[in-house]
MARGU-634856 format. One record per residue: z, x, y of N, C-alpha, C, O in turn; chain. Coordinates in nm, 2 decimals, decimal comma, padded with zeros to 4 digits. Atoms other than C-alpha are relative to their C-alpha. Layout:
// MARGU-634856
[node [Z; X; Y]; [Z; X; Y]; [Z; X; Y]; [Z; X; Y]; 'A'];
...
This chain:
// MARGU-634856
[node [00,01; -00,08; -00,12]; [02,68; -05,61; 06,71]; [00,01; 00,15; -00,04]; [00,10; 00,18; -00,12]; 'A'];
[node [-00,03; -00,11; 00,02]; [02,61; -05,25; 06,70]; [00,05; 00,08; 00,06]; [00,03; 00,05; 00,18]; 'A'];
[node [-00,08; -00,11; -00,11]; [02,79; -04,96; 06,87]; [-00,06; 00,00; 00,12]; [-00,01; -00,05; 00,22]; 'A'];
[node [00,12; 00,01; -00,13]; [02,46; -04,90; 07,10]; [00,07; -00,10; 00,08]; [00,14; -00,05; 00,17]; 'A'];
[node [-00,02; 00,10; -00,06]; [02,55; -05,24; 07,24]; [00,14; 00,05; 00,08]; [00,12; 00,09; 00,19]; 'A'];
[node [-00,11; -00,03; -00,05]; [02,91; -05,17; 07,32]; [00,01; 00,10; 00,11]; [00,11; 00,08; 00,17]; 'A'];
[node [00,05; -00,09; -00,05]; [02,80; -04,88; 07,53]; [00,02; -00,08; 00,15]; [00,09; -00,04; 00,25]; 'A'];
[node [00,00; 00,13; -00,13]; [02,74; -05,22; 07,81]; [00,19; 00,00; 00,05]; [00,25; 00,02; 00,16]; 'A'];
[node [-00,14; -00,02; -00,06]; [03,12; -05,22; 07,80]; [00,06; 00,13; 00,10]; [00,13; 00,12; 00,20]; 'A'];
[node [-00,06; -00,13; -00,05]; [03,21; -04,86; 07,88]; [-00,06; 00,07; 00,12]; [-00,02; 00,12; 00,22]; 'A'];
[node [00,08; -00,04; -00,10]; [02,95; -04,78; 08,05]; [-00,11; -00,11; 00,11]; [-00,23; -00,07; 00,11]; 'A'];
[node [00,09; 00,11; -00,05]; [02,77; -05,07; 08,26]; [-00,11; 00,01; 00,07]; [-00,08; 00,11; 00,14]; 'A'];
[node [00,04; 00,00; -00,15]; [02,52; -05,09; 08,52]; [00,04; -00,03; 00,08]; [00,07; 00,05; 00,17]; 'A'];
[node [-00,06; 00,06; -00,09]; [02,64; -05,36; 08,68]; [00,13; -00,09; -00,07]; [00,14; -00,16; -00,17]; 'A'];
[node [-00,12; 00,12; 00,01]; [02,97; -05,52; 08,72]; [00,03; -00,10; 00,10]; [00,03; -00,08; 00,23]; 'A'];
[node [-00,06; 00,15; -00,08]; [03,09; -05,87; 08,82]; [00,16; 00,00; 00,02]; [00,23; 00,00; -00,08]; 'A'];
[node [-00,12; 00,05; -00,03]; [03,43; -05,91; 09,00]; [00,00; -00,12; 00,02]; [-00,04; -00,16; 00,13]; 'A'];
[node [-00,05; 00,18; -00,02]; [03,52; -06,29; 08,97]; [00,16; 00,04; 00,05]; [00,25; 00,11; 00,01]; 'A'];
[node [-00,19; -00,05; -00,02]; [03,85; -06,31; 09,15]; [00,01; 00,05; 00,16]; [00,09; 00,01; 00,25]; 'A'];
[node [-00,05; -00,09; -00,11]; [03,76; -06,06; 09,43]; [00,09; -00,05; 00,14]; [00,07; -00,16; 00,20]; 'A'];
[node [-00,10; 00,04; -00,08]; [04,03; -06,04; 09,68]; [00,04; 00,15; 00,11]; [00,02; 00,27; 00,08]; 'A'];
[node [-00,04; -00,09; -00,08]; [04,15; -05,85; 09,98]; [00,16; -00,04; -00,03]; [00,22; 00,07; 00,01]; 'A'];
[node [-00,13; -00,03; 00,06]; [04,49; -05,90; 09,87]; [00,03; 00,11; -00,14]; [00,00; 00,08; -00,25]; 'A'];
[node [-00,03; -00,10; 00,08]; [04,62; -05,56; 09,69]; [00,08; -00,08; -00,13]; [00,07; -00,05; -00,25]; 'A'];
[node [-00,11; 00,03; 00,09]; [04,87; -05,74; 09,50]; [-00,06; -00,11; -00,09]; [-00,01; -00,12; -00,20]; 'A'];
[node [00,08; 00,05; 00,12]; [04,64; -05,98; 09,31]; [-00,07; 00,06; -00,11]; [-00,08; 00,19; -00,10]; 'A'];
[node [00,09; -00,08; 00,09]; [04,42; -05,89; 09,00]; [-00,11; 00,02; 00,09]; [-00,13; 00,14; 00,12]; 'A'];
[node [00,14; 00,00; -00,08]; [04,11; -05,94; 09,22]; [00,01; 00,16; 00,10]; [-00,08; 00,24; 00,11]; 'A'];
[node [00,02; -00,06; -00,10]; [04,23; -05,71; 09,48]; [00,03; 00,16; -00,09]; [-00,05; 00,25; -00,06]; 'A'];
[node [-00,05; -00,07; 00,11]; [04,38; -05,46; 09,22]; [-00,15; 00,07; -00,06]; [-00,21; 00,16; 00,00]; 'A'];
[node [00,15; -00,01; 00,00]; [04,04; -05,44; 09,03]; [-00,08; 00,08; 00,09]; [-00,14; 00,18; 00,06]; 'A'];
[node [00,09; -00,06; -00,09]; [03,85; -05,37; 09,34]; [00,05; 00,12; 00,02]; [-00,02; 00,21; -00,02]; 'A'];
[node [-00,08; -00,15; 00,00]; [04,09; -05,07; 09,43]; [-00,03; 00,09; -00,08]; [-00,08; 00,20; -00,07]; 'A'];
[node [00,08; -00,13; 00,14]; [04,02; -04,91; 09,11]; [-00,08; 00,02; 00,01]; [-00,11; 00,14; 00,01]; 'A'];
[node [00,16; 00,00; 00,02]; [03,67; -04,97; 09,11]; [-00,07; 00,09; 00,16]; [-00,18; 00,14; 00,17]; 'A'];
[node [00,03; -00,06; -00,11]; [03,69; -04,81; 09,50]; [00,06; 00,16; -00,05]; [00,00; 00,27; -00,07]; 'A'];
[node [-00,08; -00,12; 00,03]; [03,94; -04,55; 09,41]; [-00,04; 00,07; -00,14]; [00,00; 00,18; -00,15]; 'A'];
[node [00,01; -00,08; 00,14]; [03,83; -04,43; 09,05]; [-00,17; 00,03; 00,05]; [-00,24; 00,11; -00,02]; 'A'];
[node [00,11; -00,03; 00,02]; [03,49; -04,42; 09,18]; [-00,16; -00,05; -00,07]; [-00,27; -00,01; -00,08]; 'A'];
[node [00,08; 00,10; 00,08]; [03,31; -04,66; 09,00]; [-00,13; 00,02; 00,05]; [-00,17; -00,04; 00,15]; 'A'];
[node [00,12; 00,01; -00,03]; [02,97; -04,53; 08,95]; [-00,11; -00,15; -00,06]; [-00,22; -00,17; -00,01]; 'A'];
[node [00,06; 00,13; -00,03]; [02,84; -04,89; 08,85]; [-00,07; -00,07; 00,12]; [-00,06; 00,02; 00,20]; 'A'];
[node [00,04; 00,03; -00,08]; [02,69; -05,07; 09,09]; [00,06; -00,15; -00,02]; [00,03; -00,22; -00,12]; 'A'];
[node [-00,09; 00,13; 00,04]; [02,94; -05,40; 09,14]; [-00,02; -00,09; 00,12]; [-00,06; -00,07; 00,24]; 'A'];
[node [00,03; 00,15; -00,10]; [02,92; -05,72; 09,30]; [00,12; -00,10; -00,02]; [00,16; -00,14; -00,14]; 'A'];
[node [-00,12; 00,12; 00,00]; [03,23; -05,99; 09,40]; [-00,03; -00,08; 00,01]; [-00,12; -00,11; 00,08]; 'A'];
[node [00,03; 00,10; -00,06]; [03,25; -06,27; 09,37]; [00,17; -00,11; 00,05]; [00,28; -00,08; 00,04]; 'A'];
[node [-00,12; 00,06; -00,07]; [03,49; -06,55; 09,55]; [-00,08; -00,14; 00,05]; [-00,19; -00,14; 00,11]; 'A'];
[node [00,08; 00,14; -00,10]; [03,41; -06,93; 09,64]; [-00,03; 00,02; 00,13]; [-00,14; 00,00; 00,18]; 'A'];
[node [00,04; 00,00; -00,11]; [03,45; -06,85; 09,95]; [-00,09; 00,09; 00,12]; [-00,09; 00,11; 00,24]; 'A'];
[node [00,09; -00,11; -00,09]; [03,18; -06,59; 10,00]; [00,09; 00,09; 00,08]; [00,21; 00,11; 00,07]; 'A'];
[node [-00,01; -00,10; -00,15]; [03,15; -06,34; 10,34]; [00,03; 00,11; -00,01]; [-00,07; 00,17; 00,04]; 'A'];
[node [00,00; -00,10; 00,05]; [03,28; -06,04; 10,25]; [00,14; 00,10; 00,01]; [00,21; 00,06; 00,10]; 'A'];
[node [-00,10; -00,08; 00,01]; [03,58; -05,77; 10,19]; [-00,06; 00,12; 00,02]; [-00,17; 00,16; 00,00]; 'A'];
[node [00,06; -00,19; 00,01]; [03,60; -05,41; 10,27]; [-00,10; 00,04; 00,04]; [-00,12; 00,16; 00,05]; 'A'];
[node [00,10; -00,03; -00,06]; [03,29; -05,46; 10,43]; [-00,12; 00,02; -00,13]; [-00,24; 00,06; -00,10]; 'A'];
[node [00,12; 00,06; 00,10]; [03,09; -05,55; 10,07]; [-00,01; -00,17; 00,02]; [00,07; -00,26; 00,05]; 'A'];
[node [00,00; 00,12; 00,01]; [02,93; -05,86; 10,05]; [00,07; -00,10; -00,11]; [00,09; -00,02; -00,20]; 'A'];
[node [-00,07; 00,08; 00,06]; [03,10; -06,14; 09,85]; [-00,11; -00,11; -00,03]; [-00,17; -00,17; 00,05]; 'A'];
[node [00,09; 00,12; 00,01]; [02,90; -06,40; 09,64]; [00,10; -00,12; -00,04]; [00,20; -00,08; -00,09]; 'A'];
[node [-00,03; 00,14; 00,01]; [03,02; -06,76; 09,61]; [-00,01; -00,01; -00,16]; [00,10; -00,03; -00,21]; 'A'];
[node [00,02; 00,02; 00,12]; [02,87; -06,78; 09,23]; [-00,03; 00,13; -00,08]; [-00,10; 00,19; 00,00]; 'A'];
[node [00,05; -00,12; 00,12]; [02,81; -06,47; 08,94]; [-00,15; -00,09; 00,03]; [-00,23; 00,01; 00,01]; 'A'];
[node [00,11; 00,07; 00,02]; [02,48; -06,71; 08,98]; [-00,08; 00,07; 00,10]; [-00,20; 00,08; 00,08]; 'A'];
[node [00,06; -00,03; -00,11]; [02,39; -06,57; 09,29]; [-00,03; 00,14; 00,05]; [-00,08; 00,18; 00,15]; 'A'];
[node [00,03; -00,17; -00,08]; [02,37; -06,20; 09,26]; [-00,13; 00,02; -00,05]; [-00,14; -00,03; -00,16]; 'A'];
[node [00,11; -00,06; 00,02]; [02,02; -06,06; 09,25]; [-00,05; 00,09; -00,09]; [-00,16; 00,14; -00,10]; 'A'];
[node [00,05; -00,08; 00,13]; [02,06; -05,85; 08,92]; [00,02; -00,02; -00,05]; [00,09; -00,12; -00,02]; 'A'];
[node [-00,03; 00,05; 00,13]; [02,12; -05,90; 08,58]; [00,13; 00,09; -00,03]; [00,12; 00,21; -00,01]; 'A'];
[node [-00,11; -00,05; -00,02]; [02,47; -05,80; 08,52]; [00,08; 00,04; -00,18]; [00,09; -00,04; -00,27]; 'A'];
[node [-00,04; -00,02; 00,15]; [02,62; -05,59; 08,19]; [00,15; -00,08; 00,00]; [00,16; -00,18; -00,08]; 'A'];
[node [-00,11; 00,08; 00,01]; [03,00; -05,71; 08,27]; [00,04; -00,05; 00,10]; [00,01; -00,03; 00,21]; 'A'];
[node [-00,06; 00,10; -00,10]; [03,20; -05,95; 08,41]; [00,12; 00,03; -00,02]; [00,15; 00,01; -00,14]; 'A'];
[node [-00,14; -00,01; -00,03]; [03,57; -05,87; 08,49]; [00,04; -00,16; 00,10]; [00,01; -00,20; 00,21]; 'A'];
[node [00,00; 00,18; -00,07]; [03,68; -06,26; 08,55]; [00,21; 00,04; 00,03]; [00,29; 00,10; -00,05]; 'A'];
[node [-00,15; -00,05; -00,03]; [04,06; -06,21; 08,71]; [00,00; -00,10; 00,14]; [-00,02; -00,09; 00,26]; 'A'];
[node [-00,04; 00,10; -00,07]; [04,15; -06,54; 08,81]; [00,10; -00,15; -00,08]; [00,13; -00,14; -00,19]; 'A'];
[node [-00,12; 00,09; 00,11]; [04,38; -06,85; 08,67]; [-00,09; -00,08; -00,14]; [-00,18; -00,17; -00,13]; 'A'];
[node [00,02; 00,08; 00,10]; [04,30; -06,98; 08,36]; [-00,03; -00,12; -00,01]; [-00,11; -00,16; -00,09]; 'A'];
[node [00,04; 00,14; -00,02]; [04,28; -07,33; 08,45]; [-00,19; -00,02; 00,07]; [-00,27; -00,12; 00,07]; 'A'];
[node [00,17; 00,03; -00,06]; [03,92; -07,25; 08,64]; [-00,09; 00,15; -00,06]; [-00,19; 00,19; -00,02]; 'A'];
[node [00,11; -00,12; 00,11]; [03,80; -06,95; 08,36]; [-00,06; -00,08; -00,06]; [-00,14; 00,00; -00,11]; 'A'];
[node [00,12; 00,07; 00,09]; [03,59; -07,18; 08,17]; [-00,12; 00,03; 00,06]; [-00,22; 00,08; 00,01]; 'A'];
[node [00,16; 00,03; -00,07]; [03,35; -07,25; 08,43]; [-00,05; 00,14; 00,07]; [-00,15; 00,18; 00,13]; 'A'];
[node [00,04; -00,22; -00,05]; [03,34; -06,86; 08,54]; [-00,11; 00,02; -00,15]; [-00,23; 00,01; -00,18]; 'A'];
[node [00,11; -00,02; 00,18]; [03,25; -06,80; 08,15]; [-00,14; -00,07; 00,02]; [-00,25; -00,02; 00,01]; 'A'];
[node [00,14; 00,07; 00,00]; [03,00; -07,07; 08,19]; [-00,13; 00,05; 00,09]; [-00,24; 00,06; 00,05]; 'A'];
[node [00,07; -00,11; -00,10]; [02,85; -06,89; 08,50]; [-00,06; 00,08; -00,07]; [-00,18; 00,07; -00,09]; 'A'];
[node [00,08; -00,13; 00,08]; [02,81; -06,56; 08,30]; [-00,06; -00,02; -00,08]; [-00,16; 00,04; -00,12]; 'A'];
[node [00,14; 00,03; 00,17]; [02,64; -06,70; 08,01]; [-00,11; -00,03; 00,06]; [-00,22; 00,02; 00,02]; 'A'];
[node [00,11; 00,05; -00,05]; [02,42; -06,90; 08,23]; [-00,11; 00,11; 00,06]; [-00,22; 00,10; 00,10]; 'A'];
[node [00,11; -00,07; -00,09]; [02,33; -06,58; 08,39]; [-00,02; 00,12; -00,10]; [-00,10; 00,20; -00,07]; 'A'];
[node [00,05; -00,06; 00,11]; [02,31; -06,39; 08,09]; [00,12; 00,12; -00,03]; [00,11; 00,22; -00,10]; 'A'];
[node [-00,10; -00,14; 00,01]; [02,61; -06,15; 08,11]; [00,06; 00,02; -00,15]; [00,10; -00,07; -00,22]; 'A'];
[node [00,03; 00,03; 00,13]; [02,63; -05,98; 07,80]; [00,15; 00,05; -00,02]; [00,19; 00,01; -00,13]; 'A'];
[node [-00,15; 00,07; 00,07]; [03,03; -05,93; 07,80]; [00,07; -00,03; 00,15]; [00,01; 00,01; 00,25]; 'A'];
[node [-00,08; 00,01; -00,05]; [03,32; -06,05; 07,99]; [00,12; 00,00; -00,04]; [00,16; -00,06; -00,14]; 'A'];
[node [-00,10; -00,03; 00,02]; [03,62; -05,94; 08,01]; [00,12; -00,07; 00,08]; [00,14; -00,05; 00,20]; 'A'];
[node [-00,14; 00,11; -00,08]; [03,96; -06,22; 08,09]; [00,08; 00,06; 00,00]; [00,14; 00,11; -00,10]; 'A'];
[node [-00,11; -00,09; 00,01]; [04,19; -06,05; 08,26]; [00,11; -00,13; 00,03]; [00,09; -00,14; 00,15]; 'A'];
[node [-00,08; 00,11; -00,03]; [04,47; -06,39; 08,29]; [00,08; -00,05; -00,12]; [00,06; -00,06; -00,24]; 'A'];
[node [-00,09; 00,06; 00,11]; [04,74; -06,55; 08,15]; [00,02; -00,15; -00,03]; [00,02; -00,20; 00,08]; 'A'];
[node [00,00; 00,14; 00,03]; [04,77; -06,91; 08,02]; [-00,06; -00,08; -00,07]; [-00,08; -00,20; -00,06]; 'A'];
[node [00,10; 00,09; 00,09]; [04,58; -06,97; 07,74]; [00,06; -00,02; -00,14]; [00,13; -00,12; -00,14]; 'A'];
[node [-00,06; 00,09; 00,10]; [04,70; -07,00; 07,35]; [00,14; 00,05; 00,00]; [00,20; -00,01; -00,09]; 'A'];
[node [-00,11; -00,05; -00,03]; [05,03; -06,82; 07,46]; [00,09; -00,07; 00,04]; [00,20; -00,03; 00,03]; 'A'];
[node [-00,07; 00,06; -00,11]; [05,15; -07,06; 07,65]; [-00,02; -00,16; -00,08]; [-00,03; -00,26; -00,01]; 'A'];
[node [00,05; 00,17; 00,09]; [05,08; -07,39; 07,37]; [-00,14; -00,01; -00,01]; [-00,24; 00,05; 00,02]; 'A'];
[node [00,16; 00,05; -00,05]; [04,84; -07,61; 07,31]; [-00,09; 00,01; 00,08]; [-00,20; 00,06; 00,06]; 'A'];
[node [00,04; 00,00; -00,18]; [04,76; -07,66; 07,67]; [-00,14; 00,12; -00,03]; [-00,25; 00,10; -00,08]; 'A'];
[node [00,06; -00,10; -00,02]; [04,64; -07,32; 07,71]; [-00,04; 00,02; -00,16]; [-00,08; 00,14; -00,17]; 'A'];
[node [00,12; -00,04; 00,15]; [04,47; -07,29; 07,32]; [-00,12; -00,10; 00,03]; [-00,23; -00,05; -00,01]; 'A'];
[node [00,10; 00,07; 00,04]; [04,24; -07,59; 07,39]; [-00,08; 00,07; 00,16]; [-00,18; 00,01; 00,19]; 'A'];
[node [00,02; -00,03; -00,11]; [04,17; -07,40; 07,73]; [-00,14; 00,14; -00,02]; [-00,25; 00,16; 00,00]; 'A'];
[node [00,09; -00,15; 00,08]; [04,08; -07,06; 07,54]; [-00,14; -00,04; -00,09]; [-00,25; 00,01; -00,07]; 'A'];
[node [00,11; 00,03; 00,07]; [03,87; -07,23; 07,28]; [-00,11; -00,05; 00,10]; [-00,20; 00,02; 00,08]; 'A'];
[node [00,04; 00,03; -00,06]; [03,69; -07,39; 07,52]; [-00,12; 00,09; 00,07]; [-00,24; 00,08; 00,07]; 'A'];
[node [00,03; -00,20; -00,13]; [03,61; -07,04; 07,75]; [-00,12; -00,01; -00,19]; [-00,23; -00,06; -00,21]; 'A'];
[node [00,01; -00,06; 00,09]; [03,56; -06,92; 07,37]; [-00,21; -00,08; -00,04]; [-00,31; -00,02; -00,03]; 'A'];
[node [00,12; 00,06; -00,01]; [03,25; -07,20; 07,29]; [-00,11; -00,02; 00,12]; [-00,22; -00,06; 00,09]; 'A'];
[node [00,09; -00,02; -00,07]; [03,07; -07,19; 07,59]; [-00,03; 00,15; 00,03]; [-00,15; 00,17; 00,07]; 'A'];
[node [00,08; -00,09; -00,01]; [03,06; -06,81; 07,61]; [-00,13; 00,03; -00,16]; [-00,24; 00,06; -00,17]; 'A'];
[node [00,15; 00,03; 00,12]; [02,90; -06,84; 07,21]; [-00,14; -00,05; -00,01]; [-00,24; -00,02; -00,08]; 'A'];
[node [00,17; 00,03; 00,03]; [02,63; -07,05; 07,29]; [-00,09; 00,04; 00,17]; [-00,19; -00,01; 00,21]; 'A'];
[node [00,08; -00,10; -00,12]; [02,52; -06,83; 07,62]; [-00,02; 00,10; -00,04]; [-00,11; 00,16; 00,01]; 'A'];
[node [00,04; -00,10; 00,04]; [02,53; -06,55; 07,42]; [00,12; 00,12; 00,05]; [00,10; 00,23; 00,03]; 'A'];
[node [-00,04; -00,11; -00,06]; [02,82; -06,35; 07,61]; [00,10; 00,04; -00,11]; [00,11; -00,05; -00,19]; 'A'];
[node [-00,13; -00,03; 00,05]; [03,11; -06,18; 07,43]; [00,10; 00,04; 00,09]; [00,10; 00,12; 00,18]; 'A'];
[node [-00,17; -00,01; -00,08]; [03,49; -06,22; 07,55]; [00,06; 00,07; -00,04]; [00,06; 00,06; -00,17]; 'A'];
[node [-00,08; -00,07; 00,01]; [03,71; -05,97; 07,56]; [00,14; 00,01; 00,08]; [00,16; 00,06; 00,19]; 'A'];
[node [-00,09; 00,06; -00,04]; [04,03; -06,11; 07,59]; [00,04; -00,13; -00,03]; [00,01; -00,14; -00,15]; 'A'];
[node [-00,11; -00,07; -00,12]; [04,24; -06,28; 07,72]; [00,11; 00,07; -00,05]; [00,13; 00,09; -00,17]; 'A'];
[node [-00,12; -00,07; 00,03]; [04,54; -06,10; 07,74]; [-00,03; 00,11; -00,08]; [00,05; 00,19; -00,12]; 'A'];
């Protein structure tokens, strides 16, 4: 990877909130605040199973389902269901994501075969993780 590339991180087009939340006190909701409050000239898209929308932005169901091609993914949700987020962004080509959650080789085994896991399916999509912890 060369610097150029890393550029996607700092500077994005588009970013993915996995997570998003109208709860301040979550990461999701946390996140979005910044991304309202700092200004975030990105152009960002949430997502949440349950669709509909926050704040008065739309909310997608899947990273699958937004209509652009997305530089990062900010995944800020439990560890037990980051795999299949990762799997999402690869599928949709996101070229990094970033795990903001706790419970992966920190926490044992458990959480190491959890990480590796995340770890092998963003490899053969092509994304790079940054993270967790």
């Amino acid at each position: 990877m060369n610097s150029a590339s890393l550029d996607l991180v700092f500077n994005p087009r588009t970013v993915a909130l996995v997570g998003a939340s109208e709860n301040e006190l979550k990461s999701g909701g946390m996140f979005l605040n910044s991304f309202i409050d700092c200004g975030l000239k990105s152009e960002f898209f949430l997502v949440n199973p349950r669709g509909g929308e926050i704040r008065g932005l739309n909310v997608y169901p899947s990273v699958l389902d937004f209509p652009k091609e997305i530089d990062l993914a900010i995944i800020a949700i439990p560890a037990s269901v980051t795999p299949k987020a990762v799997e999402d962004c690869s599928k949709k080509g996101v070229k990094f994501i970033v795990v903001h959650a706790a419970g992966f080789g920190e926490i044992g085994s458990e959480g190491k075969e959890i990480e590796e896991k995340m770890m092998q399916v963003a490899r053969r999509g092509g994304s790079r993780i940054i993270g967790p912890n």
